[in-house]
N, C-alpha and C positions, 0 to 999 in steps of 0.2 A: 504494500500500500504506500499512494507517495500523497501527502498533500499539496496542493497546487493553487493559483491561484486561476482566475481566469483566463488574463493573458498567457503566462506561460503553457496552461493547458491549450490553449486556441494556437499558437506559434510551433509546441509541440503536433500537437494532432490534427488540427483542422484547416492546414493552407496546402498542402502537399498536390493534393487532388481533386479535381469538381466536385466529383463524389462527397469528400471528406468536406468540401464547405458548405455544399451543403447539409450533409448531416450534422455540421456545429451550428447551422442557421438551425435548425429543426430542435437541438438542444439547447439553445439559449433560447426556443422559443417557450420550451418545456418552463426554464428555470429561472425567466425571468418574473413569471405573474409568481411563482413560488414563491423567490426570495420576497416580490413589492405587496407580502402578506404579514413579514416581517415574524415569519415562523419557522423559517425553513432553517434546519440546525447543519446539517449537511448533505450533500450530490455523493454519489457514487457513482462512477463510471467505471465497466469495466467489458471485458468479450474481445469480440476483432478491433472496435475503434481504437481500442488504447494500444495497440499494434501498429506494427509497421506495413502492417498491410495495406496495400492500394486503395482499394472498395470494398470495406467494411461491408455486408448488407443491413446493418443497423444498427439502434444504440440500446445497448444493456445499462438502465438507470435505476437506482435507490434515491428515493428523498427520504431523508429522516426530517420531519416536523416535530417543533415542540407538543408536547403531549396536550398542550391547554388549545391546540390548533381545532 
């Protein structure tokens, strides 16, 4: 497990390939009304996209919400 922040995960995994931007486009679509609920405690990412792989065919995510969510 690595924590990350957004840029460095977006610069690691999401500019390589069309594919890949846009499946970061599709995960910040996820996890932005997440966080602007101001409950979201942490993302998990993990599968082919955190690979080196070309063309991921998806994104494997966890949100943990605070529990008062």
């Amino acid at each position: 497990m690595h924590a990350a922040g957004w840029q460095e995960f977006q610069t690691r995994f999401g500019t390589a390939t069309l594919r890949r931007v846009w499946l970061l486009g599709r995960l910040r679509a996820l996890l932005e009304p997440a966080a602007n609920t101001r409950k979201l405690s942490r993302a998990f990412v993990w599968g082919s996209f955190v690979t080196s792989k070309p063309a991921p065919k998806d994104l494997d995510i966890l949100l943990i919400m605070d529990e008062f969510f």
